[in-house]
C-alpha positions in Angstrom: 0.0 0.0 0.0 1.5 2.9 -1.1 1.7 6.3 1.5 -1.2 7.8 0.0 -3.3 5.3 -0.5 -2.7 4.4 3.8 -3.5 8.4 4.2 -6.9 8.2 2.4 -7.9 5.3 4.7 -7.3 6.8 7.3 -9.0 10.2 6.3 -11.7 8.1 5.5 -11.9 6.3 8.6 -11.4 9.6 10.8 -14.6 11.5 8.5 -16.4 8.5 9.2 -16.1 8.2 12.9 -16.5 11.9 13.1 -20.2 11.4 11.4 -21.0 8.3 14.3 -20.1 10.6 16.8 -22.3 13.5 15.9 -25.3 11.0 15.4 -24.9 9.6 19.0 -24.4 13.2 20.1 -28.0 14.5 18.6 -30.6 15.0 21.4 -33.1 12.4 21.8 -36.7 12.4 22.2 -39.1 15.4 22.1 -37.8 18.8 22.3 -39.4 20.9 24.3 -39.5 24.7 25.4 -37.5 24.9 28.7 -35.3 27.8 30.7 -32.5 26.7 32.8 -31.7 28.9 35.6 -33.2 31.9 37.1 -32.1 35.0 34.3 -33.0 32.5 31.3 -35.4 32.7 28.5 -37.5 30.2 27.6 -36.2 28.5 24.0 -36.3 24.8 22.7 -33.1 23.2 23.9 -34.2 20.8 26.0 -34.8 16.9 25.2 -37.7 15.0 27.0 -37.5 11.0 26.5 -40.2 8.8 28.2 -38.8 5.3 30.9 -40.4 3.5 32.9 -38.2 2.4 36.4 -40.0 0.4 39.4 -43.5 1.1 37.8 -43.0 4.9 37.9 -43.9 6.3 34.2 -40.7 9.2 34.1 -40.1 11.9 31.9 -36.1 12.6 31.7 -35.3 16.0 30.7 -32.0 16.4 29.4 -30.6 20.2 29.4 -28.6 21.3 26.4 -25.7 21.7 29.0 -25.7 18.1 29.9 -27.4 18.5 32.8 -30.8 16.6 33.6 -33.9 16.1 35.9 -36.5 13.9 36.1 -40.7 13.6 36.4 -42.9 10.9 37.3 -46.3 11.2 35.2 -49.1 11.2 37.3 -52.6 10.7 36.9 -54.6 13.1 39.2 -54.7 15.9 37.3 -51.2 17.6 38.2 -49.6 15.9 35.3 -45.8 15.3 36.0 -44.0 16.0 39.6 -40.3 16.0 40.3 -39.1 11.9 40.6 -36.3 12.7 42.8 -34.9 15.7 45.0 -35.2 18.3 47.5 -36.1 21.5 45.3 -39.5 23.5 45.9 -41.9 22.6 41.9 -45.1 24.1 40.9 -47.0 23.7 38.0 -49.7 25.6 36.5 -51.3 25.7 33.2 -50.6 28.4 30.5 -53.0 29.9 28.4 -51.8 28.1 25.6 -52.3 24.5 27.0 -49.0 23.4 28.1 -48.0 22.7 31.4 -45.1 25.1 33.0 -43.2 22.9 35.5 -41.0 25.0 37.9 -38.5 23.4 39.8 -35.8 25.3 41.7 -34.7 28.4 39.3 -35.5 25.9 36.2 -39.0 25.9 33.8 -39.8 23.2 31.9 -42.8 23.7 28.8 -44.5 20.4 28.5 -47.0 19.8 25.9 -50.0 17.8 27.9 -54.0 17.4 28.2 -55.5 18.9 30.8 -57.6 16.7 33.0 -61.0 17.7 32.8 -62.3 18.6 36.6 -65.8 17.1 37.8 -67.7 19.2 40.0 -69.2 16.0 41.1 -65.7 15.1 42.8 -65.1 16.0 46.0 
């Protein structure tokens, strides 16, 4: 094999690894409208991707920085609460439909149906 025929191979090998490694470095799941820490503006940089761990139905949220948290869906009309840690949430509805999730200094946008309320229930 001559010197430039080794160097091709090896360009080629290097342009093709660099292509694996930006497909395992694209976000996955849904994005979704989120703010990350207490001066930010909301924008679409975060990741949600649904799992399922001891029974508990979890949303993960990945941050564009690397950073994460996690929800558990629930079913009594508050939609998703915080699956792990000591920061103060709330959640409230927007005008638009979607859920604002605030935990700590961070807001989270999620897309979700509200449940309707039954005056019936106590």
């Amino acid at each position: 094999m001559t010197g430039r025929a080794a160097l091709m191979i090896v360009a080629t090998a290097t342009v093709s690894l660099a292509a694996c490694s930006r497909g395992a470095d694209q976000p996955q799941g849904q994005a979704i409208d989120c703010a990350i820490g207490a001066a930010a503006k909301f924008s679409r940089t975060c990741h949600v991707e649904k799992a399922v761990q001891g029974g508990r139905h979890l949303l993960v949220v990945r941050h564009a920085n690397g950073g994460f948290r996690r929800f558990q869906a629930v079913t009594d009309g508050r939609g998703v609460i915080p699956a792990d840690g000591a920061e103060d949430s709330s959640a409230q509805w927007t005008a638009d439909g979607r859920l604002q999730v605030t935990v700590g200094t961070d807001r989270y946008l999620f897309p979700a149906t509200q449940k309707p309320t039954d005056a019936a229930t106590p």
